[in-house]
C-alpha positions in Angstrom: -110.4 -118.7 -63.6 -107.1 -116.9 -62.9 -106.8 -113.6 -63.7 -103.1 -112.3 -64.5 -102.5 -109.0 -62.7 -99.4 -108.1 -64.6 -99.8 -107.7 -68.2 -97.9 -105.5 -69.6 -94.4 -106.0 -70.3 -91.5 -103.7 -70.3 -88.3 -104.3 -71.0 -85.0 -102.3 -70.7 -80.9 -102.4 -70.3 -79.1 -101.7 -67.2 -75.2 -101.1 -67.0 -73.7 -104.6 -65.5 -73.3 -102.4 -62.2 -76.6 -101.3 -62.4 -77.8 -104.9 -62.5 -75.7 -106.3 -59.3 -76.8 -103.1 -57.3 -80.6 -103.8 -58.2 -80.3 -107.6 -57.8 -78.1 -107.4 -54.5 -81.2 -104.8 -53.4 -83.9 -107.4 -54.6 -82.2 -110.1 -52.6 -82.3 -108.0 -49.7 -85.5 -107.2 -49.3 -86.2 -110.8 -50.3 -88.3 -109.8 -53.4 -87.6 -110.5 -57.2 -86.0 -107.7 -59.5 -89.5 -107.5 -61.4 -91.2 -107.1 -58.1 -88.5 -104.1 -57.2 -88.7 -102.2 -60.2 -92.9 -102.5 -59.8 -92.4 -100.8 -56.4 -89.9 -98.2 -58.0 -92.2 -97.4 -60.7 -95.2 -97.1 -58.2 -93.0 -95.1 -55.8 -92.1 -92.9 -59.2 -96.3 -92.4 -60.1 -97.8 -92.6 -56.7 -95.0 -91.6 -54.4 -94.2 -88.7 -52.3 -92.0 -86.6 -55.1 -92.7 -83.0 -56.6 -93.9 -85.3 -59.8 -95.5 -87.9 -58.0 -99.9 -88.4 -58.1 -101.2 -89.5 -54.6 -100.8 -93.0 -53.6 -103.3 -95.4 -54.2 -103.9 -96.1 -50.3 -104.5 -92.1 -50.4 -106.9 -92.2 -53.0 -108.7 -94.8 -51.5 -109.0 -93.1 -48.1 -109.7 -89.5 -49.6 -112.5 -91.5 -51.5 -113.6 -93.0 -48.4 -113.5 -89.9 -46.5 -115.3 -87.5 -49.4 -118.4 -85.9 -48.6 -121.6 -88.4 -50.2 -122.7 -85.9 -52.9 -126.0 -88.3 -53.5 -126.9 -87.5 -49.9 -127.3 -83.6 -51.1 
């Protein structure tokens, strides 16, 4: 059974120079425009700004790295 990673939708509009920029970025990095704004949002939640949480690979290695409290 497939299970669909993405699915939540969002949708929003763009200025026509807007859209060329993103899509002439997207194209660049050899990625689709939905696949760019993912990494823009992520970068926005998980990324290294003042209002940013910690990545997820950070998460996973402070997890990794935390004390075992069972072993207490």
């Amino acid at each position: 059974m497939i299970v669909k990673k993405f699915t939540h939708g969002i949708s929003f509009f763009t200025t026509p120079e807007m859209y060329w920029a993103i899509k002439k970025d997207a194209e660049e990095f050899g990625i689709s425009i939905s696949n760019l704004m993912r990494r823009v949002f992520e970068d926005y939640m998980y990324g290294s700004h003042s209002y940013s949480r910690p990545s997820l690979e950070e998460r996973d290695t402070e997890q990794a790295n935390a004390p075992d409290e069972q072993a207490n």
